[in-house]
Structure formats: structure tokens, C-alpha cells
Phi, psi and omega in degrees: 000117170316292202200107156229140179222223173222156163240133190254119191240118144076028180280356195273328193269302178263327174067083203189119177250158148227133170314140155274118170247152163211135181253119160250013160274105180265139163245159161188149202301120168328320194212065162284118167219204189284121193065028194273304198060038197297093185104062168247332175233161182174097318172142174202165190196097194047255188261359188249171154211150157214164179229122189264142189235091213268271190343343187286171195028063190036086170052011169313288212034199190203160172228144192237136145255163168227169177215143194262141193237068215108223124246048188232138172232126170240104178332091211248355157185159186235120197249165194220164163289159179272170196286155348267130187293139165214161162327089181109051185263297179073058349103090164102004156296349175201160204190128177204154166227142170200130178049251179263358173255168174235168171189131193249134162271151153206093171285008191245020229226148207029039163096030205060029152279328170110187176182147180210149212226137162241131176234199215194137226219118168256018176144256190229054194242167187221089148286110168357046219260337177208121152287118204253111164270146197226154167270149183101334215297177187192173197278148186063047151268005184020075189275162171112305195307004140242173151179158218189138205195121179227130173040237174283028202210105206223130149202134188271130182250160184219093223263020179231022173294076184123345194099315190228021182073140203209165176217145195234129158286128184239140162247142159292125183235093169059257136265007192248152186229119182271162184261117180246339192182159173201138194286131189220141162297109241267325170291015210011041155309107253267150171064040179267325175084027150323130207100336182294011196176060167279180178186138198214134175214117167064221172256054194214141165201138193220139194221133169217211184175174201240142174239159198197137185235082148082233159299315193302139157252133169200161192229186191090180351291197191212100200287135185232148203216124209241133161306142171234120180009293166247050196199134197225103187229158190285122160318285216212131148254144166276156173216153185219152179269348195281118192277359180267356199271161194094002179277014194170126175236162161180125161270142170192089192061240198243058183201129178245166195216076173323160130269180169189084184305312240239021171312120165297133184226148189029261183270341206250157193243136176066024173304291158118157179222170151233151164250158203229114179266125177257139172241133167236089171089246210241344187281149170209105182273170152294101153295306185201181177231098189295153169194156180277127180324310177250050215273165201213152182286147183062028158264016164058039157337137164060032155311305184222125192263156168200147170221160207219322210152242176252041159209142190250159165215126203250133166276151178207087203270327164279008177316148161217084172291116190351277169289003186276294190128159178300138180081001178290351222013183158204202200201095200276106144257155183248182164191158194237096141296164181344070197033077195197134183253094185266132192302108196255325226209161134256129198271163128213168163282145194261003201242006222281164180220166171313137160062358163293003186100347202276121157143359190295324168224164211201139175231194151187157184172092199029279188263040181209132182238150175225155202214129197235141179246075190296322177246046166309169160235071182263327134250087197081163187259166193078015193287308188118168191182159130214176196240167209228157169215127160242177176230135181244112210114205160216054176210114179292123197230174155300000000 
């Protein structure tokens, strides 16, 4: 263990510490090189993790597994799209795991209709098993640019699909993985990028997307979605008067996890918040509204959410946490105690510098959280890292 300590936060308000953790258990890419952005996505499933490197071999990219031994993670293949490759593929820009499978997004792939590969994981090989196709796509549907895999169950967004964007459900059919449904917004909005953010636990699948005015960027609502035997039908829309809520989604069993980066909290502007949704039954209320202890303006609080069982982990990827440097980032874990959701931990780097970033993507699975630092420069710059946390206990460690 490097360094765990306490940072005493926002106590004159709360009488409340929160723990500091900093961490050098590092991954990083075998043929890591410059502008790679090796952990801008990034994915964990028991003992496996992968990480997408959209940038490696001029925007070609690759996604690397590791497989954890121990206390050890070890880099065990590295996967690319099948020929043919081209520049701007974007290959390993979205990324999911769940058990022996994988899925890779690459929207940028045949002149932007997209494309997305599920492989299979065989003793200690990664095989190809499917090129997942959808009807309709067409060039800039940028189908691929999410995707999220629970058991038999994948789904892939495509946020410029129709003018206002969708997402297609695929089921395992033995090796073959089929097109079962596909997701639409029910308020039609229109140029909305739905699809642009799935996330799937079980039979819940949940989708949102970005719309753009000129500069103004703005997201939500955020549609949730449940199976009925083939039929994938809309729950619920979550809705926020907040124009950020809806930038970072993540489903688990019956808790869904909004981000809203750039939502004003007390004094501070761009602080960023997450909501945290509960389903009761047919229902999904607002539980609570998470914020950081120590929140600070423009650090962009809920860039990226993952929730596991009864923990969540928030990226805060503009943090500039007091010696780290600006843009240095961090990562807030949360965890559900007697129904009250509490800040136990601040996640960092212990290598950490101005602009790498660390908190742009965020993972969890049951004891173990990953933190991806897309513009470190360890190899070279921009190459990328991420960094591993367990938790012992109810104490998060290196």
C-alpha cells in the first residue's frame, strides 16, 4: 500500500472524513505508444478486465484483457478488428465484459456505419465469434459507439441512426448472436443521439444520448427498458431540468446511476452530480443525489458512473486534487449501508500529473474497481494507463 490516509472534507458542514486512497498498481498496454488512449473505455467482469485503446495505430485501435492471478493482473491478449483495418475505425472506443464474452465497439468502421465484434474467451485465447449486424445502419450511424453485455444479452448503440438514434438488442443463440429488438425513444426526439450511452443488467436496459445546438451540447432524458419474452419495452423516462443529467449511465439489478457532470452544486459551477434511481416494481424513484465531499468548480463530478451491487464509482476526471495538478483527476467510491448511500473513499494516482485525466472511465465488480487515465504519458504521450483498487472489507486499498 503506497499511501492511505484521511482527508478531513467539508466537516464544518458534515463532521464527515473521507478516506484518500492512491494507488501505482498500473496497466498499461504491451506496444503502449503515443496517442493511443489506452483506458478511455474500460470494462471488469470477475477476474477479467479490458480496456479500449481507440487511438492505437493511427485511430485503427485495439482493446487489451488482463486477467487478475492473485495480486497480480496480467495482460493476456490483445485484440484488433478483422482485416480489413483502416484509420478511423476507432476499434476499442466502447468496451463491455460479462463472463466468457466480450464486445468491442468500433464506430468508425466502413465509412461510419460501425461495427461491433464479440469474442470468447477459451482457456486462455480470445476468439472472434461474432460480427454483430443490425438492420438498417447506414454510413455515420456510428453503430458501435457504446456496448454493454450481461450473460446472453448485448446491446449496441448507434446514436445517429434515423436522424435521432437507437440501440439493438442482441441475444446468444448458441454461437450465433441475433438482432432481438431495437430501442427508440418513445417522445421522438428528434437529433437527440440516442444510443449514444447504453448499459444492460439482466432483463433492464437503459439508453441515453447527446443533442447539439450550434456549441451547446445537451443530454438526457434517459430511457429505461425492460423484456418481456422477445419484446424489449420502455419502462420509464428518467427526466432532470439539469441539461448534463444523462452524460454517463450505468445499470444494476434494480439501481440505475444517472451522471449530470456539469450540474452547479452550493457555490460551485460545473461541480457535476450523480442520481441514483431505485425500481420498486414497475417504478424507478430518485433515491438520492450523490456529490463529492470535497467538490470543487468545473471538476466535472459523474463524467463516468459504474454501480456493482451496493457500490457505485464516479469519475472526476477535471479534478485538480490539491498536489496532483490540474486535470489530474480522481474517483469517489460510494457504498449502501442501511439504506443511505455514503462517500467511503477518494480514489487516486500516486504517479498522478496536470491533464492526465484519471476518472474519464470507471469500472467495478464486487471487490475490485479500475480507473482509466486515458492521457497519461508513460508511454508517450496521451498513451494512457489504468489503475486497480480492491476493497478489503469496507476499506478500499491499492
Amino acid at each position: 500500500i503506497d499511501f492511505i490516509g484521511y482527508r478531513n472534507s467539508d466537516t464544518a458542514s458534515t463532521g464527515r472524513k473521507s478516506r484518500v486512497v492512491c494507488t501505482n498498481v498500473k496497466l498499461t498496454a504491451s506496444d503502449g505508444a503515443r496517442n493511443d488512449h489506452f483506458g478511455s473505455a474500460i470494462a471488469m467482469s470477475g477476474d477479467y478486465a479490458i480496456v479500449g485503446a481507440y487511438g492505437n495505430d493511427d485511430n485503427q485501435g485495439a482493446a487489451y484483457i488482463f486477467k487478475r492471478e492473485g495480486t497480480s493482473w496480467t495482460e493476456q491478449a490483445r485484440l484488433r478488428k478483422p482485416v480489413p483495418r483502416e484509420a478511423d475505425d476507432y476499434f476499442g472506443y466502447s468496451v463491455a465484459i460479462s463472463g466468457d464474452y466480450t464486445i468491442v465497439g468500433a464506430y468508425g468502421s466502413d465509412g461510419g456505419r460501425g461495427a461491433a465484434y464479440v469474442f470468447k474467451r477459451n482457456g486462455t485465447s480470445w476468439t472472434l465469434q461474432s460480427e454483430l449486424s443490425a438492420s438498417g445502419i447506414e454510413i455515420h450511424d456510428y453503430f458501435g459507439r457504446s456496448v454493454s453485455i450481461s450473460g446472453d444479452y448485448s446491446i449496441v448503440g448507434a446514436p445517429r441512426h434515423t436522424s435521432r438514434g437507437s440501440a439493438f438488442i442482441f441475444k446468444r443463440n448458441d454461437t450465433n448472436w441475433i438482432q432481438q429488438d431495437t430501442l427508440y425513444d418513445s417522445d421522438v426526439q428528434t437529433l437527440s443521439g440516442l444510443g449514444g450511452l447504453v448499459s444492460i443488467s439482466e432483463d433492464y436496459a437503459v439508453m441515453a444520448g447527446a443533442y447539439t445546438y450550434g456549441s451547446i451540447c445537451e443530454y438526457g432524458p434517459v430511457y429505461i427498458f425492460k423484456r418481456e419474452g422477445t419484446n424489449w419495452t420502455e419502462q420509464v423516462i428518467l427526466r432532470s431540468s439539469e441539461h448534463s443529467f444523462g452524460n454517463s449511465i450505468s445499470i444494476s439489478s434494480d439501481y440505475a446511476v444517472v451522471g449530470a457532470f456539469e450540474e452547479n452544486t452550493d457555490d460551485e459551477n460545473g461541480s457535476g452530480s450523480v442520481y441514483v434511481f431505485e425500481r420498486d416494481g414497475t417504478n424507478w424513484t430518485e433515491q438520492v443525489k450523490l456529490t463529492a465531499l470535497d467538490s470543487e468548480s468545473w471538476a466535472h463530478f459523474g463524467s463516468a458512473v459504474s454501480i456493482s451491487g451496493d457500490s457505485i464509482i464516479v469519475g472526476v476526471p477535471n479534478d485538480d486534487d490539491h498536489y496532483m495538478g490540474r486535470d489530474s483527476g480522481s474517483a469517489y467510491m460510494f457504498e449502501l449501508k442501511d439504506g443511505e448511500w455514503t462517500q467511503r473513499a477518494k480514489l487516486t494516482a500516486l504517479d498522478a500529473q496536470y491533464d492526465d485525466f484519471f476518472g474519464s472511465s470507471v469500472a467495478i465488480d464486487g471487490d475490485y474497481a479500475i480507473v482509466g487515465a486515458p492521457n497519461d504519458d508513460d508511454n508517450g504521450r496521451e498513451s494512457g494507463s489504468v489503475y486497480v483498487f480492491k476493497r478489503i472489507g469496507s476499506i478500499w486499498t491499492p
